[in-house]
Structure formats: C-alpha cells, structure tokens
C-alpha positions as CSV (number, residue, x, y, z in Angstrom):
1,X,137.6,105.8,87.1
2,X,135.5,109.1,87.3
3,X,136.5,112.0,85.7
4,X,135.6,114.5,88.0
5,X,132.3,114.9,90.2
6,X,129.3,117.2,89.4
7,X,127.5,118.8,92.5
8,X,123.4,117.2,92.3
9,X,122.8,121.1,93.6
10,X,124.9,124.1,93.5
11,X,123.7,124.4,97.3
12,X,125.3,121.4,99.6
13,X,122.4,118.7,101.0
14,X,121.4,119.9,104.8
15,X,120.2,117.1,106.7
16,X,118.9,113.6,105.2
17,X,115.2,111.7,104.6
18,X,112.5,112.2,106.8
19,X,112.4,109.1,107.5
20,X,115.0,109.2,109.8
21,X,113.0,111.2,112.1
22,X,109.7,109.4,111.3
23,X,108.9,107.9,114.8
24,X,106.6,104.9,116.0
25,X,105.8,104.1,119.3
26,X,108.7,101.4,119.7
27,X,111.1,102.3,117.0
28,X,112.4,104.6,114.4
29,X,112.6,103.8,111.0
30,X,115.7,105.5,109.5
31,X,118.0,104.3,106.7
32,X,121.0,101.7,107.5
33,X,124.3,103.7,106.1
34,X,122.6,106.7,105.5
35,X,125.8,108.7,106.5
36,X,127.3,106.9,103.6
37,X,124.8,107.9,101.4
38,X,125.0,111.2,102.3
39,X,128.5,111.2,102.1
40,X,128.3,109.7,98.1
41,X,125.6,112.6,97.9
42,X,127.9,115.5,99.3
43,X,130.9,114.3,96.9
44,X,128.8,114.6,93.6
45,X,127.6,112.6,90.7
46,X,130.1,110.7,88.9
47,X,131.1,111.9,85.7
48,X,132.4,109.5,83.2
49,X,133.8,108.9,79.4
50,X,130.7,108.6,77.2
51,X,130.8,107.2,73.8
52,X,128.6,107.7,70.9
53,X,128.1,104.1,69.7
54,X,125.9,104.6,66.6
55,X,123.4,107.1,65.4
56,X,120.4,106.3,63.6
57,X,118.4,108.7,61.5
58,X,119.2,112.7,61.3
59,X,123.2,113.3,62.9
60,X,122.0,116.2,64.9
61,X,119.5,114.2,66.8
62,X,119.4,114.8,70.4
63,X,117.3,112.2,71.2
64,X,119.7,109.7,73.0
65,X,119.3,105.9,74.7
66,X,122.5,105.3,76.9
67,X,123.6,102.1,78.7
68,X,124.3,103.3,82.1
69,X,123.0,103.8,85.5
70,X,121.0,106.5,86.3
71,X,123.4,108.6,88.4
72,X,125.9,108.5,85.9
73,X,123.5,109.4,83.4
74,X,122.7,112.2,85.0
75,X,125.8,113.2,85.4
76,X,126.2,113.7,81.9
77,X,123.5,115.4,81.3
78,X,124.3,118.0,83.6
79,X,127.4,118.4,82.6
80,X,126.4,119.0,79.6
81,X,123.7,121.8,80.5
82,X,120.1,119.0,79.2
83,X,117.1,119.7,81.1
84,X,114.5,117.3,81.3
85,X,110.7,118.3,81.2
86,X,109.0,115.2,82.0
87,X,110.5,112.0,84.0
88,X,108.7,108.5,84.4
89,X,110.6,105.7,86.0
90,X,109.4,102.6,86.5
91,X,111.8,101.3,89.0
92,X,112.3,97.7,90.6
93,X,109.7,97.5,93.0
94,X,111.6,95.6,96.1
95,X,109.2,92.6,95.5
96,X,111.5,90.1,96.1
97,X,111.2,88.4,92.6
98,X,113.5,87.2,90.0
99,X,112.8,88.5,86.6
100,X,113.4,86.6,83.5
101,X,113.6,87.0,80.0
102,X,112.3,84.4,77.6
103,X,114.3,83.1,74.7
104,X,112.8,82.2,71.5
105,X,115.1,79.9,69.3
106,X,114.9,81.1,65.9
107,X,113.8,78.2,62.8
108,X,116.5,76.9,60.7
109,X,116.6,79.1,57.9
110,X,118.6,76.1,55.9
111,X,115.1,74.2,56.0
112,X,113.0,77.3,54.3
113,X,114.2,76.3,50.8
114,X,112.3,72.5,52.1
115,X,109.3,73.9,53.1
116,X,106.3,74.6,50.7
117,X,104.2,76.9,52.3
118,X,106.5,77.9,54.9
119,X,104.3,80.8,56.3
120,X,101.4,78.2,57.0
121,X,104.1,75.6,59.0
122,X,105.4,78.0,60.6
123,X,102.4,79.2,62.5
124,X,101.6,75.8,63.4
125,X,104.9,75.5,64.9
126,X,105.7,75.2,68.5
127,X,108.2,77.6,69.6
128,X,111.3,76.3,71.4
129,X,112.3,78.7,74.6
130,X,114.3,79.0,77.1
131,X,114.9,81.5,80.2
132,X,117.6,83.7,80.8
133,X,117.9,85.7,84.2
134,X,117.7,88.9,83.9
135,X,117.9,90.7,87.0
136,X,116.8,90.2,91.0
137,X,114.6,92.8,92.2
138,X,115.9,91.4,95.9
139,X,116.2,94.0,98.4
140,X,116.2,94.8,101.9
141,X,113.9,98.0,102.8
142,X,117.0,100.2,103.8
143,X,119.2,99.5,101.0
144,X,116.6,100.1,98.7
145,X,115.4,103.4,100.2
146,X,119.5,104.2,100.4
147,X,119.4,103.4,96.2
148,X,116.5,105.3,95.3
149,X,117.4,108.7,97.3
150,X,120.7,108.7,95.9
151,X,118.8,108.0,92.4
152,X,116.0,110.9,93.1
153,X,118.2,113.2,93.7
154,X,120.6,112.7,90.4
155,X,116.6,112.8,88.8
156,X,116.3,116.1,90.7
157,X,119.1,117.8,90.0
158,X,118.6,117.5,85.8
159,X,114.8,118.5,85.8
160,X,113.7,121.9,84.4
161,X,111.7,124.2,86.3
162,X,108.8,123.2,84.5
163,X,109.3,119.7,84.9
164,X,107.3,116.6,86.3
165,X,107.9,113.0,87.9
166,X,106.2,110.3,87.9
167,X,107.5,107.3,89.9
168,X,105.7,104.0,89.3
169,X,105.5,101.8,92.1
170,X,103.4,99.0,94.0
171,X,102.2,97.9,97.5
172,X,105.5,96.7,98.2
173,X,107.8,99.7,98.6
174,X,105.4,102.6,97.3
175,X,104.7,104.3,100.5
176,X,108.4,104.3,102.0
177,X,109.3,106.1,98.6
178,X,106.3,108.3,98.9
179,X,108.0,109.5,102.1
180,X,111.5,110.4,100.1
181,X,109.7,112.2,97.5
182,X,108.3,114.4,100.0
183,X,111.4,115.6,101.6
184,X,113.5,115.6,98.4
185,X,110.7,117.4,96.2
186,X,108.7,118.7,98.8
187,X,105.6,117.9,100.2
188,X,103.8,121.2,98.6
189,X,105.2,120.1,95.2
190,X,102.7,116.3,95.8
191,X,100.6,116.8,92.7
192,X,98.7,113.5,93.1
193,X,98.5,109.7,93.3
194,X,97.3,107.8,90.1
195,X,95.9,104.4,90.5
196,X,96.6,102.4,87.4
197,X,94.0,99.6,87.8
198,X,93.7,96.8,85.8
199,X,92.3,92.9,85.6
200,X,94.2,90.3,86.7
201,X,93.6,86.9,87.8
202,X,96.5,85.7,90.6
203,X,96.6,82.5,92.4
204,X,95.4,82.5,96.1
205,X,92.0,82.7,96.8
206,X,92.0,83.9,100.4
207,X,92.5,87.1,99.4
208,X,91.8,90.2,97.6
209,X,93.1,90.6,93.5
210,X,95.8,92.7,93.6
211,X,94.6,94.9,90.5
212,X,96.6,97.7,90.8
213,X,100.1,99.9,90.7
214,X,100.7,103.6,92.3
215,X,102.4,106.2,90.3
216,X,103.4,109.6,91.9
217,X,103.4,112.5,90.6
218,X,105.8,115.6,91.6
219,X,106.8,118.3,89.8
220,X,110.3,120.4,90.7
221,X,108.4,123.7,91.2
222,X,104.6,125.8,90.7
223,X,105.4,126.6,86.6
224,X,104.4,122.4,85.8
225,X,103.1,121.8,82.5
226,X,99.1,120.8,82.9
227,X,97.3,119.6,79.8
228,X,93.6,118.7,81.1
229,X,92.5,115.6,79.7
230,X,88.8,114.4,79.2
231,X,87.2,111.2,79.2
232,X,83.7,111.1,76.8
233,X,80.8,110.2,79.1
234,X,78.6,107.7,78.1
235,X,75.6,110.2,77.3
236,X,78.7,111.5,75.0
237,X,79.6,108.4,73.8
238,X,75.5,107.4,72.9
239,X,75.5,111.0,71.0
240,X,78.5,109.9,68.8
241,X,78.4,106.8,68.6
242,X,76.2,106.2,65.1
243,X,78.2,109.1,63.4
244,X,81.8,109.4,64.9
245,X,84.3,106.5,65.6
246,X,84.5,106.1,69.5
247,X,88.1,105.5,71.1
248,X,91.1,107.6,69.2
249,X,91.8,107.5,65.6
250,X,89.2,107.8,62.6
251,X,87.0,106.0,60.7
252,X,84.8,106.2,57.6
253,X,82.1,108.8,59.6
254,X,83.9,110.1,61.7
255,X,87.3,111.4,64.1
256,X,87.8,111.8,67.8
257,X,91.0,112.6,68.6
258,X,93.1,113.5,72.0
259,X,94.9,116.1,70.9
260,X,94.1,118.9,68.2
261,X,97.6,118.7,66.8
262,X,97.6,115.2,66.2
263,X,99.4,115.3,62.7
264,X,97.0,112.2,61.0
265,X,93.9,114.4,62.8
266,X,94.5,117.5,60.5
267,X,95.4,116.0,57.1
268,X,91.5,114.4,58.2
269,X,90.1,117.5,59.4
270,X,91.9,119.7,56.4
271,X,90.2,117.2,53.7
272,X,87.0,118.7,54.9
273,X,85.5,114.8,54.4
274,X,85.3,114.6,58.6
275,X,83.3,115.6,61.8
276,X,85.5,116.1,64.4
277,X,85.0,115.3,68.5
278,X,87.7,116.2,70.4
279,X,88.0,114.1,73.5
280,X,90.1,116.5,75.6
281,X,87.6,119.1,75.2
282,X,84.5,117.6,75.7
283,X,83.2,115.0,78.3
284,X,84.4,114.5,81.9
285,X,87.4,115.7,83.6
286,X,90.0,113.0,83.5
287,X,90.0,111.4,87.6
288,X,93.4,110.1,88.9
289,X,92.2,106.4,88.7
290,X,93.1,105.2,85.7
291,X,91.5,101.9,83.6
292,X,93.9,100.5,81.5
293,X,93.9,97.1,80.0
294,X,97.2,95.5,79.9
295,X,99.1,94.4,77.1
296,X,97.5,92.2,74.8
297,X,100.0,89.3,74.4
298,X,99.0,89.2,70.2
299,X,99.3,93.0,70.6
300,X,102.3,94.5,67.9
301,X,103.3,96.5,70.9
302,X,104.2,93.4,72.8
303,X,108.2,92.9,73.1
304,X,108.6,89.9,75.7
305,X,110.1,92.2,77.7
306,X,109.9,91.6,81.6
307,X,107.5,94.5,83.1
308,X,106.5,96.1,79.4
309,X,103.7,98.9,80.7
310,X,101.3,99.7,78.3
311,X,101.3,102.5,75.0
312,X,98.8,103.8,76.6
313,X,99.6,104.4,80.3
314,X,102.8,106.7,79.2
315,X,100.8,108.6,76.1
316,X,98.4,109.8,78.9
317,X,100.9,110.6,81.0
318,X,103.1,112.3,78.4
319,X,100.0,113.8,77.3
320,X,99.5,116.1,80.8
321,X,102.8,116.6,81.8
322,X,104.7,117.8,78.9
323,X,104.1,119.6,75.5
324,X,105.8,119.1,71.8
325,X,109.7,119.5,71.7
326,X,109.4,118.7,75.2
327,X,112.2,116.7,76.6
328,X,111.1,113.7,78.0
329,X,113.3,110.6,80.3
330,X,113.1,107.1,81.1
331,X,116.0,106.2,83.4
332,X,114.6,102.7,84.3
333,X,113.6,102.3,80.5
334,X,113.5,98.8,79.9
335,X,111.5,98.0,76.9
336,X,111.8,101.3,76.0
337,X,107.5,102.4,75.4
338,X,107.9,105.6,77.4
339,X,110.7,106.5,74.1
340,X,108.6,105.3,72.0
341,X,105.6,107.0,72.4
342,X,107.1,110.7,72.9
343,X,108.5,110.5,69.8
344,X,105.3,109.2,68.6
345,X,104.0,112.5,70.2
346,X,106.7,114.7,68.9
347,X,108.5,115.0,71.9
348,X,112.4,114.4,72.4
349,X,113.4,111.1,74.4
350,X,116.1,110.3,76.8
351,X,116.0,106.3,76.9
352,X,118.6,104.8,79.9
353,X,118.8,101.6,81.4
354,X,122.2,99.2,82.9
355,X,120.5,96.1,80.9
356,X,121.9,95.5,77.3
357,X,118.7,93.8,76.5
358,X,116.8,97.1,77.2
359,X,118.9,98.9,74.9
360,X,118.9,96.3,72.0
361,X,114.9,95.9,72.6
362,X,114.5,99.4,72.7
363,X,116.8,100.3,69.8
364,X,114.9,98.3,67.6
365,X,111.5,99.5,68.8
366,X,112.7,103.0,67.9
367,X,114.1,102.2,64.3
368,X,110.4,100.6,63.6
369,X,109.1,103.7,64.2
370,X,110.9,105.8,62.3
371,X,113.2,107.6,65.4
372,X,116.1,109.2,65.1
373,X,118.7,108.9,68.1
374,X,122.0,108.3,69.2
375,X,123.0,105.1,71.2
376,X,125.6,105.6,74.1
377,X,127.6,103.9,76.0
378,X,128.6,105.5,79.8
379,X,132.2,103.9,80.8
380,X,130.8,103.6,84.6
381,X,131.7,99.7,84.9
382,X,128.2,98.8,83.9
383,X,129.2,98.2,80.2
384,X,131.7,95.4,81.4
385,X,128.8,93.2,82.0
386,X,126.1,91.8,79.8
387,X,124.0,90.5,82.6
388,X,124.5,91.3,86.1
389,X,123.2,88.1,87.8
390,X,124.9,85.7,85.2
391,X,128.3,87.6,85.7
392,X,128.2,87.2,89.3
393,X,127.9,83.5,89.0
394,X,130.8,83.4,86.6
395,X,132.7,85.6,88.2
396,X,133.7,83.5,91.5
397,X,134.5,80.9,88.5
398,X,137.1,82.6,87.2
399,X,139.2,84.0,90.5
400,X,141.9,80.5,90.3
401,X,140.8,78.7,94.1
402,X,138.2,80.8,95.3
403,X,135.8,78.7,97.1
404,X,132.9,78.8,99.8
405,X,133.5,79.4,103.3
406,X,130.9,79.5,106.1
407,X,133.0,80.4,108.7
408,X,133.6,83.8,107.5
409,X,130.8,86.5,107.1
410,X,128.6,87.4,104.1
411,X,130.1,90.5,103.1
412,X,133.3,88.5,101.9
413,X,132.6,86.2,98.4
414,X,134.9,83.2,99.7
415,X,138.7,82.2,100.5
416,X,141.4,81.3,99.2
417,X,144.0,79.2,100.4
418,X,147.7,79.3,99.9
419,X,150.4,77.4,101.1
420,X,152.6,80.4,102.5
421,X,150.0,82.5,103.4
422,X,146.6,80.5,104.5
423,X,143.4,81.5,104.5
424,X,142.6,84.3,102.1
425,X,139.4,86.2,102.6
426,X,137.9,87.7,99.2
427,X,135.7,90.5,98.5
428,X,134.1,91.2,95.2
429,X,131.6,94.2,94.8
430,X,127.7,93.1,94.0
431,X,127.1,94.6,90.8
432,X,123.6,94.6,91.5
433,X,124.3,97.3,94.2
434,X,125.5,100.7,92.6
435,X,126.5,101.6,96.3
436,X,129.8,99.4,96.2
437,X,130.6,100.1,92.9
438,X,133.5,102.5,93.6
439,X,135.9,101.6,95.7
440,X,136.0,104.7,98.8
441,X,137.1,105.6,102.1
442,X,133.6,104.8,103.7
443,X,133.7,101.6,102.4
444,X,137.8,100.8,103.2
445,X,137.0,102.1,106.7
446,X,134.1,99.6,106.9
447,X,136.3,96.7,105.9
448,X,139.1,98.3,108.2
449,X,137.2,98.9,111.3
450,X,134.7,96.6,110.7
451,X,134.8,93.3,108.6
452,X,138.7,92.4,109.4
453,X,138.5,92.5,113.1
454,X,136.0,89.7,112.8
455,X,138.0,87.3,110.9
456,X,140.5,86.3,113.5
457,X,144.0,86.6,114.4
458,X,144.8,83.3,112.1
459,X,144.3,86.2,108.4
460,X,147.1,87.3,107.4
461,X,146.0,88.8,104.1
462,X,142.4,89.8,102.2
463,X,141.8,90.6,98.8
464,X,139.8,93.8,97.2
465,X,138.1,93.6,94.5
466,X,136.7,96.7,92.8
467,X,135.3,97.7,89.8
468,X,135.9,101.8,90.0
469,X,138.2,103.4,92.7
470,X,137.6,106.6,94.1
471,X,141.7,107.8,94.4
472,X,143.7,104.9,94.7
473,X,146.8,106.6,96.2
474,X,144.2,108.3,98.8
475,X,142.7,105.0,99.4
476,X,146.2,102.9,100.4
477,X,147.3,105.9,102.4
478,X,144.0,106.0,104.7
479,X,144.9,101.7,104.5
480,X,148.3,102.7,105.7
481,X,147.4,105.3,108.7
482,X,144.0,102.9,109.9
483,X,145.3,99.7,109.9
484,X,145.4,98.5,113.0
485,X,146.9,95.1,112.9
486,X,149.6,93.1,110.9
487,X,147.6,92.4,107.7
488,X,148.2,92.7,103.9
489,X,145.4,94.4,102.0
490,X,145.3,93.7,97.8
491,X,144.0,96.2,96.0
492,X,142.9,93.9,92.6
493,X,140.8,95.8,89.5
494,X,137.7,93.1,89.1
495,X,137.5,94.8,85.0
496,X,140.4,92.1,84.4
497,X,138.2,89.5,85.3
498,X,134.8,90.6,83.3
499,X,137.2,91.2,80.1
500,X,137.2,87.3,80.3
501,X,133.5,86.9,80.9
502,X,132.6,87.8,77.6
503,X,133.1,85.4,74.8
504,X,132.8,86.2,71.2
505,X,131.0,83.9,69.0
506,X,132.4,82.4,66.2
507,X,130.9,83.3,62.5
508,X,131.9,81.7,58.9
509,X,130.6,83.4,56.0
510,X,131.0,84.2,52.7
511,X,130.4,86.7,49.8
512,X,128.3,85.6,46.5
513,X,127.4,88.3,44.5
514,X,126.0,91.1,46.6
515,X,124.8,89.2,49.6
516,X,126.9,87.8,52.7
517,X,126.0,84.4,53.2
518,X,126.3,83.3,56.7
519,X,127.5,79.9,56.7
520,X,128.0,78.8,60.4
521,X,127.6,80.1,63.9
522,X,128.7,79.2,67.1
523,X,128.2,80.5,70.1
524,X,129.4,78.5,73.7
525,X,127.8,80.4,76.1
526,X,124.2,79.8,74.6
527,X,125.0,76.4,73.7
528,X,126.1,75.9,77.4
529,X,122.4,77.3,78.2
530,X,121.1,74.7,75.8
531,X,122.9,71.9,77.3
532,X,121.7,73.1,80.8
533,X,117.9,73.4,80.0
534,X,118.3,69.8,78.2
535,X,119.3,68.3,80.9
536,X,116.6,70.0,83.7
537,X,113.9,68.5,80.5
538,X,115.8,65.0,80.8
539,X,115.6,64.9,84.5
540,X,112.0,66.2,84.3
541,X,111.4,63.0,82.1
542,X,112.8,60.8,84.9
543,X,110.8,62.3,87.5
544,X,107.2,62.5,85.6
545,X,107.4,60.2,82.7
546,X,106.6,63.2,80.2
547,X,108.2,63.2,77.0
548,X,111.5,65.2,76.8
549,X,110.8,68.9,75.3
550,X,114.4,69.0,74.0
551,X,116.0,71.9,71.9
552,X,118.4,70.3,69.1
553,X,120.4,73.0,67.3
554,X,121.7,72.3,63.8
555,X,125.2,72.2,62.8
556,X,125.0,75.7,61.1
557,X,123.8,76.7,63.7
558,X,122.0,80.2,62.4
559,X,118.4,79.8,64.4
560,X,120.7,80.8,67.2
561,X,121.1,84.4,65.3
562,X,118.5,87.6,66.2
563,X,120.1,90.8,64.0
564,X,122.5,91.1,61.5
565,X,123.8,94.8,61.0
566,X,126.4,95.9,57.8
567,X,128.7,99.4,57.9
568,X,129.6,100.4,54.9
569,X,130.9,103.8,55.9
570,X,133.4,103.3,58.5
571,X,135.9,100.4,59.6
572,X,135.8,102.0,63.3
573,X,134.0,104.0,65.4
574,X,130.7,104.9,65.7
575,X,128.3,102.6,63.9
576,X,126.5,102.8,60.8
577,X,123.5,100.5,60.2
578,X,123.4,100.7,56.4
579,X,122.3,97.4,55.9
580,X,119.9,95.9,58.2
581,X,117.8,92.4,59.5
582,X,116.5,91.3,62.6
583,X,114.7,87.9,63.0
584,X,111.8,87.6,65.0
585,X,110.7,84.3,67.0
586,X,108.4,83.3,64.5
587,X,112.0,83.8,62.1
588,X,110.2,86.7,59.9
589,X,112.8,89.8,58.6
590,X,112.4,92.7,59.5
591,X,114.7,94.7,56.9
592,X,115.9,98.1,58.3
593,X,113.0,98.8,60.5
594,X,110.4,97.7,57.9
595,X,108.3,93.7,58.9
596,X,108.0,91.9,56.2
597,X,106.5,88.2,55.9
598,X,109.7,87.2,54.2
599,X,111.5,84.0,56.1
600,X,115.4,84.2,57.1
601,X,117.0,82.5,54.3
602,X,120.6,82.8,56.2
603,X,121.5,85.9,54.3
604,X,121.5,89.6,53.7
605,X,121.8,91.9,50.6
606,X,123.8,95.0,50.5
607,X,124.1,97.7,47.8
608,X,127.5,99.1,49.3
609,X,130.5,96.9,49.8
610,X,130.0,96.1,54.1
611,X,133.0,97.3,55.7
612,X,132.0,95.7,59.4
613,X,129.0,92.5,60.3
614,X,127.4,92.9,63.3
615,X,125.9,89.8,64.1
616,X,123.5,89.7,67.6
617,X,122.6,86.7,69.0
618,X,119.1,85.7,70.8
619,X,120.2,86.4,74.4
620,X,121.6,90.0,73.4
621,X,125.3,89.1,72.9
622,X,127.1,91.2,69.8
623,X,130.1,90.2,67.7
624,X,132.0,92.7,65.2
625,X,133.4,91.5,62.2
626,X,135.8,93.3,59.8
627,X,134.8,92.4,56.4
C-alpha cells in the first residue's frame, strides 16, 4: 500500500487533454475514463517503500536504475527533491505486437575440460534458443492515451526548469501523443520533430518501406539547454580526409571530435602529436532528420534486447539537450543505452523500467563500463512479478477452481463454483495496466454500478482481487452504503498468490580450495519451457518431416546458468558484488565487468570467504544462497 501521495503540481490540474475537445465533423475524439484519470491525477503520485538493493562502484553515487513504473518512480524522486535535466522515453508504441526475448542456452561447461580447442568449436557451434514473452504492447487508442498522460505528467512534474523531453514514437500512436504533449507541456514549448530514418527491408511489397520513427522534443520552459551540433559537409569531409580521421575518434594523422571536452580528445590534443577538426564547430548545421544505421547484430553494443536503439541516436541527443553533471532519465529504459551513454558522457543517469530483464541487462551493461550506481527496488506491486504476461497465465492456475466462463463479461477473469453458493464471478487486476493496479473508489463504483448489475439475479457473491488498495476500510464502507442488492463482495490481496509464482531453483555446490564449485542446478520453470519448445519442434517434425531441433540439457544442468555473484561483506541487505561472472551465449566469462575469452569451467574464485551466491539464470530468475 502507498505511503502517502505527492501532488504532480503544487497547483491542482484544471481541465483535461485537448483531445477531448478536438472535434471532427461526425465525432469527437476524447479519452474513455478520462474522469478516472483525472481523478488518479488530482489524488497524487503514489509514493512507496524503496529499497536500495545493491550499489556498485563509489557509495555516494547518485546515479540510480530502479525497478518500478514510471509514476512511482517519480514519486520518489520528488519526494526526494531530484530534478531531471534531460528525459528520453522510448515507450510502447501501441503497435499491437508481442515482444519477445530470445534465450540463448549456455554450453556445458562439464565438456570444456573434453574439448581441444574449445574457442575454435565453439564458434562453429549452433546456438540452442528459445523465446520467452516478454511483454504485449496491445492497446486500445483510449487506454493508451489514458496511460501515457498520467505517465507525462509524473515526467513533468520531476523535470528542471532547464530541462528537455524527447518521446520516441512511430506511425502508430505518434500523433495522438503529439496532441497530449501539447496541452501538458504547451504548444509554445514544441521544440521540434526529429525523424530518425533508417534502412530497412519489411515484407509487403504493395507499399511504401516504413524507414522511420518520430521523436518529440519539449522542453518544460524558455531556459532549455541547446548545444548546436554540426555535421562535416562533404567539401569538409574531401579537405580532411587525406590528413584527419573522418567519423569520431582519432587515428594515426589525425582527430575529429564532437565535443571539445571529450576526455580521450585532450590527452590527444595535450600530446601536441595531433591536428584537431572539431565537428560541432565546423560544417553544416545539424537538420532534424537524422541518418542513423541500426544496430549492427556483430556490433559489442548489441544486447538481444527487444527494441535496443542505437549508441548513437541517444549520444546525439544527450549531446543537445544536456551538459556534464547533467541529470539525465530513461523511464522506459529497457536495455538500458540511454544510461549508458550519459555516463559515457559524464552525465548522471536515472535508469527505470517494470521488466527485471531490463534491469539485469542494464546492470551489467553499466558494470562493463565502469559505472557507478545504485540498484532499487520500488515496493509498488511491480516487484512481485518477474514477467507480466507469464504471471498472468499462471495466475488463473493457481486460484483452486477458477475456470472460463463465456457467459459472463470480459472485465471478470472467470468463475467459480461452489456447492453452497454457486456461481462465483472473479476479478483479477491486469498487471499490464497500471490503471487497475490499486484497488479505489472509481473502480469499486464501476464494479458496483456497473459490472454486477449485469451478471444476473442468480450471483450471490464475487471476488476482488487486488494488488494495492487505496484505504481498505474507506473502500468496504462506500461497498456497504452503494450496494444495491443482496450480494457478498471479497476483498482478496492477489500478492498471496504471486508469492507462489516464483519458484527458486535448486543449487548443489561445494568449496575446494578458494573456488565454489557448482555442482548441479535445477530449475522447473525453465525446464517446463524446455519441455514446451520440444514438443512444438516434435510436432513440427510430424507436420513437415524436418529433423527435430531439440534442446537436451545435461544432468548438471549448469548451461542453464547466466551470472554468478559472491558477498563477502554482508549476510543481509544490500548487495555486495565482490566476486563476479556472467556467461555469455557463446559461454565466455566476463569476470567483474572485464570479457575475457576464458570458457565457463562451472566455477568461480574468490579471495574473501563468500558470505551469500547469487546465482541468475538465462531467463532473468535470481536465487540467494547463504554460504
């Protein structure tokens, strides 16, 4: 449950979107439930328990990556008085598609000790995947529009006066939001639209390429930070090209470099061994259509994260809208490049996201280079779930006789029937939607005055599921003066049932001098997500004659392992990553933070006895062991 609620503005929100007064000739487009999101609005951000999960690098960092959702992030931060110069979110674009995330299955490292030339077989290896859900960017136009005002406004309410936004967007939904932007940061605060163009090849030939995304750019008021930015020409480029290294960094002849306090640019220039072109100063004024490639899938920036945008695209960005010390925030953040790259350019980061896999992906993009932060944790509900879309499924599993029933509307998960009562209507909240999160009086009306009247005289009772609660004595005393008709209403707390959702894998080890030896692992879920794709590959065999593209673990089990972390400071609390591995898909170490072409031998060295083993496994789940 909150703590408390912080205002978005210390003045209260008069009126709602424009687009509620945006008239066409036969209807008007306005949000569904915009009352209630006014109403979320008017109460105040959310404010709850945050705790410091680990800290890596320099204890006074203020750099930060939190698991949370946006709003509550911000409520934090404004609770705690944290400005933000520069925002870029790259939000779900209401496309309508189901993102994925693929899952490399790690080599055997019981076989290394079998294979001569291991680094050559390796290479030559297939890799053995699988795909994991991640997340359904599935939305009606209202509900979205209703999620990102609510999420806007939290943005708002955090940024500096000097601040910027830009909101990265597509075809899809860009314009609607272009609209909400206006009236939230004002029309006369539009700065511009970028097109970030790029090559692509799609299927469907009777039509144009789609080769490009939108990004808006606002800032909060008239003091935004401006950096200009050049591109070289190509007379410029001709000029330089025999003499000077064309494209960023430096060479043997010569330097050109974006910014004149680029730290590797002045040990060059102070070594008095380099001519210097500096491409923000000379050529052509930067336009707002931008060409940049995307990612290179050999690139070392590549993560196999779903939606990574390019180094490139946020250092320009971060480049014009924000200068060193800066503070600069990601609240979609997925892979985490828009950290990444302002720490590269000495700027602070604010890293959030509700995925776990963006924070583990994004934590260990930040240790490789050489970040200090803190990792927390927001207690809004968010943290009770690894994966939204998987929970869901296994949810309805776990409530004892719920079941499917058409007769009833959509807004209610199933029934259950008992013997004494009958037919028991269930509602659990969608943790996709932050809107029915918490458990409130707009919502209870809804189901009073709206969703029970249509179920019949026959109900006698209905379930509530919720994850948070806004006042539950408030709540079943509105309950007892609206309710209408002669039916019981269960209030149930859904965190009871996601406790069970997560299962801890099983680890056997040992101790042999000053290693651990891992010795088994076992994990059930990923196994159960084994046996499923073997048996979509079996059918597929059936159907097409292929051969079966099966994936066998071993009885130890330890391909099924990604990072294996060792604290040997504390026995509790926040973490200490003293000791440090992660495996990569081609099963290479990379010991704390530093690649290596070393193969997994199922083991990791320590200097200081390990009080705790963290052990990660290839989809993202973590397991703590006391030693």
């Amino acid at each position: 449950m909150a703590i408390k609620y912080i205002p978005y503005f210390k003045e209260p929100i008069q009126g709602q979107a424009i687009l509620d007064n945006f008239t066409r000739t036969k209807r008007v487009l306005k949000y569904a439930e915009n009352d209630k999101v006014l109403n979320r609005i008017e109460r105040g951000m959310p404010l709850y328990e945050v705790d410091t999960e680990e800290i890596v690098g320099n204890k006074e960092t203020e750099n930060m990556v939190i698991r949370g959702e946006c709003v509550s992030a911000c409520a934090y931060l404004k609770e705690n008085n944290i400005k933000v110069d520069l925002v870029y979110i790259d939000p779900p674009f209401a496309s309508g598609a189901d993102y994925a995330k693929t899952i490399y299955v790690r080599r055997n490292p019981k076989l290394a000790e079998a294979i001569e030339k291991a680094e050559e077989k390796l290479e030559d290896e297939g890799l053995r995947t699988f795909e994991e859900k991640m997340y359904g960017d599935v939305w009606n136009k209202e509900a979205y529009l209703n999620w990102m005002y609510e999420n806007l406004m939290a943005i708002k309410s955090v940024m500096s006066e000097k601040g910027s936004i830009y909101v990265h967007l597509d075809w899809h939904i860009g314009h609607y939001v272009k609209i909400l932007m206006d009236e939230i940061f004002g029309e006369e605060n539009f700065i511009d639209e970028i097109i970030w163009h790029y090559e692509k090849w799609t299927a469907g030939s009777n039509m144009l390429q789609k080769n490009h995304d939108v990004i808006y750019w606002y800032s909060k008021s008239n003091e935004f930070v401006f950096n200009e930015q050049r591109k070289l020409t190509e007379n410029l480029k001709k000029k330089y090209e025999n003499g000077y290294l064309i494209g960023g960094g430096y060479g043997s002849n010569g330097l050109v470099v974006y910014d004149k306090n680029n730290p590797k640019a002045k040990k060059l220039i102070d070594s008095g061994k380099y001519k210097v072109v500096y491409a923000n100063t000379e050529g052509k004024p930067l336009s707002d259509v931008w060409d940049i490639p995307f990612i290179n899938p050999m690139a070392n920036e590549r993560s196999d994260y779903t939606n990574q945008k390019p180094e490139k695209l946020l250092e320009r960005i971060i480049k014009i809208s924000s200068n060193e010390n800066m503070v600069v925030a990601d609240f979609f953040g997925g892979s985490g490049v828009t950290a990444k790259v302002a720490n590269d350019l000495n700027r602070k980061f604010i890293h959030c996201d509700v995925g776990i896999n963006s924070i583990e992906t994004t934590r260990d993009r930040l240790i490789e280079a050489g970040a200090s932060f803190k990792v927390m944790d927001i207690k809004d509900g968010v943290n009770l779930y690894r994966n939204p879309v998987q929970t869901m499924e296994k949810i309805k599993s776990l409530i004892p006789g719920l079941k499917e029933e058409e007769s009833i509307s959509e807004f209610w998960s199933g029934v259950i029937n008992d013997s004494k009562v009958g037919t028991i209507p269930v509602y659990i909240p969608n943790l996709m939607d932050s809107g029915t999160k918490i458990l409130d009086i707009v919502l209870v009306n809804k189901i009073i005055n709206g969703e029970i009247p249509e179920l019949g005289d026959g109900v006698r009772k209905v379930i509530i599921y919720y994850i948070d609660i806004i006042d539950k004595k408030e709540v079943k005393k509105f309950i007892k003066e609206n309710l209408r008709r002669d039916i019981e209403i269960e209030l149930k707390d859904l965190k009871e049932i996601l406790d069970e959702t997560v299962v801890t894998d099983v680890v056997e080890y040992h101790i042999e001098k000053k290693e651990i030896v891992i010795d088994k692992f076992i994990s059930d879920r990923l196994i159960g997500k084994i046996d499923e794709y073997n048996e979509k590959m079996k059918a597929q065999k059936v159907a097409t004659g292929k051969k079966e593209k099966r994936i066998d673990i071993s009885n130890e089990g330890l391909e099924l392992i990604e990072m294996i972390s060792l604290d040997c400071t504390s026995k509790k609390g926040t973490w200490n990553s003293d000791e440090e591995i992660k495996i990569d898909k081609k099963g290479y170490v990379t010991k704390n933070g530093k690649k290596t072409k070393e193969f997994w031998d199922g083991k990791i060295a320590f200097k200081k006895k390990p009080l705790r083993i963290k052990i990660r496994n290839i989809a993202g789940d973590e397991s703590v062991i006391n030693v």
